[in-house]
C-alpha positions in Angstrom: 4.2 -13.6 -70.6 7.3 -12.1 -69.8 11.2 -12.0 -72.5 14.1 -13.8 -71.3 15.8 -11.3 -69.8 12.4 -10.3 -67.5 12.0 -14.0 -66.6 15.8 -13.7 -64.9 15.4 -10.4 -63.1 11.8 -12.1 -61.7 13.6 -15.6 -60.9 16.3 -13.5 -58.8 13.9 -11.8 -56.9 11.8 -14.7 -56.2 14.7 -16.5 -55.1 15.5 -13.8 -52.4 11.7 -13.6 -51.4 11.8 -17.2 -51.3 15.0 -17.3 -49.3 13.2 -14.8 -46.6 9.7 -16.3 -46.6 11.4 -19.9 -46.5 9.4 -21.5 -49.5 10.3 -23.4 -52.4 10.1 -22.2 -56.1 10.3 -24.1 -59.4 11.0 -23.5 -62.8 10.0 -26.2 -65.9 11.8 -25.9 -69.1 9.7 -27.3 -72.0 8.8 -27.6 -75.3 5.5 -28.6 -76.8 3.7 -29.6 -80.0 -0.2 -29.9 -80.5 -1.5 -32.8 -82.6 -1.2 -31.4 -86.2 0.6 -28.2 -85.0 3.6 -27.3 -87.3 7.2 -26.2 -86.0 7.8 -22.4 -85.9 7.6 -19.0 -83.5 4.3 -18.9 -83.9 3.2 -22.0 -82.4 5.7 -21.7 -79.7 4.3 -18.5 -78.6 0.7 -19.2 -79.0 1.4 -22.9 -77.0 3.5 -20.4 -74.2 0.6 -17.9 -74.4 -1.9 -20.8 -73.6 0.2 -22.2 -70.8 0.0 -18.7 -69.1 -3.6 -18.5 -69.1 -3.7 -21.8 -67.5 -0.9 -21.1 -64.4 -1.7 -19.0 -61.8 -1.4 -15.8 -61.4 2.0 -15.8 -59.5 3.8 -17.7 -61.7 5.3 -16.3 -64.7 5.7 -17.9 -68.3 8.5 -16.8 -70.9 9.5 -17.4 -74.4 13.0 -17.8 -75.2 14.5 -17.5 -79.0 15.3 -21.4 -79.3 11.4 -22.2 -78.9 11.8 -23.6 -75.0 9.3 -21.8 -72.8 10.6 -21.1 -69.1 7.7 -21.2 -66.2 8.3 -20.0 -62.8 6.3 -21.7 -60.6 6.0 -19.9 -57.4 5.6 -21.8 -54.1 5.9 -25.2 -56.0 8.4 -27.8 -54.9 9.6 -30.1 -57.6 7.8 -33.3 -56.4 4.5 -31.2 -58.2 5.8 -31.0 -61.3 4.5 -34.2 -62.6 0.9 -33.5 -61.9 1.3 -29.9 -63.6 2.5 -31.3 -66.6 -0.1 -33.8 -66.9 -2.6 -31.2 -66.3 -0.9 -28.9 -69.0 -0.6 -31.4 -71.6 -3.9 -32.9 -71.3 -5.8 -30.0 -71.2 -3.4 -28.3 -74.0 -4.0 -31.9 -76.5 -0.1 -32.0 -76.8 0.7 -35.0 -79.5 4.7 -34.3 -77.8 6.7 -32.1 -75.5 9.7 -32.4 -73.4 10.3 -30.8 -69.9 13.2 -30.4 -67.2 13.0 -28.8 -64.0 14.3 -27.4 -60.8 14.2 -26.4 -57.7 15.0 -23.5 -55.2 16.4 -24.2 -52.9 16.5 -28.2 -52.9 18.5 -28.4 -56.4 19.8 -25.0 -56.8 20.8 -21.8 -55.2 20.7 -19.3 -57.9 19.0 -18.4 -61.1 21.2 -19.3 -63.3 21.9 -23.0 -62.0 18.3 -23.1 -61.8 17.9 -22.3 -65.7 21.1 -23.9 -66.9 19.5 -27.7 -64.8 16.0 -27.0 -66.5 17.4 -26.5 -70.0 19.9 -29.2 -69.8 17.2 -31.9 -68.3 15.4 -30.6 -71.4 17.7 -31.6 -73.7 18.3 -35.3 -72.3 14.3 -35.7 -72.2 13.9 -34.5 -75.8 16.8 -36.4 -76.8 15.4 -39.6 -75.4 12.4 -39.3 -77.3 10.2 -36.8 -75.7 7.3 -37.3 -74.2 9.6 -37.2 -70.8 10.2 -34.9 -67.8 13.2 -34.9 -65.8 13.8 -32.8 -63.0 17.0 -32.0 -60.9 17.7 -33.8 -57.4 
């Protein structure tokens, strides 16, 4: 698990490997809440702590301020993001969560649109009731 500003500095360098290597990259913004879990920092960073252990070892988890964890997922086009989430959630027990995503390069060419889709799509799925990802196209 990695701060905000880490979780940039790693996104623009895997953008450039990516760009070189010629593969795709993803990022999920999300928020989660196990069944009788209570709101709070420490939740959030156990539940982002638990989501790292279950990723691989390339990709990289980080816990921002507002609660939303970021994942990088390396050498994973959006079209997977679905059937990680499901695996997350079930194997976490999450009663909710909300998630947007995107991807290098088919949705985005640099970090920060990357980020700014994610957290936006992460807004419109938790404001629609959770329970919801939406990812960039």
């Amino acid at each position: 698990m990695v701060d905000d500003a880490l979780f940039r500095l790693l996104l623009e360098l895997e953008i450039h490997k990516a760009q070189r290597l010629r593969y795709t990259i993803s990022i999920v913004c999300l928020t989660m809440e196990r069944s009788g879990a209570g709101n709070g920092q420490a939740a959030g960073t156990s539940i982002a702590e638990s989501i790292a252990i279950r990723l691989r070892g390339t990709d990289v988890v980080a816990m921002r301020a507002e609660g939303l964890v970021l994942c990088l997922l390396v050498d994973a086009d959006a079209t997977h993001l679905p059937s990680i989430l499901e695996r997350l959630t079930t194997r976490l027990q999450m009663a909710s969560w909300s998630a947007g995503g995107s991807s290098y390069p088919r949705t985005a060419v640099r970090a920060d649109q990357m980020v700014r889709q994610a957290i936006e799509l992460h807004t419109r799925a938790r404001n629609e009731g959770g329970n919801r990802l939406y990812v960039a196209s």
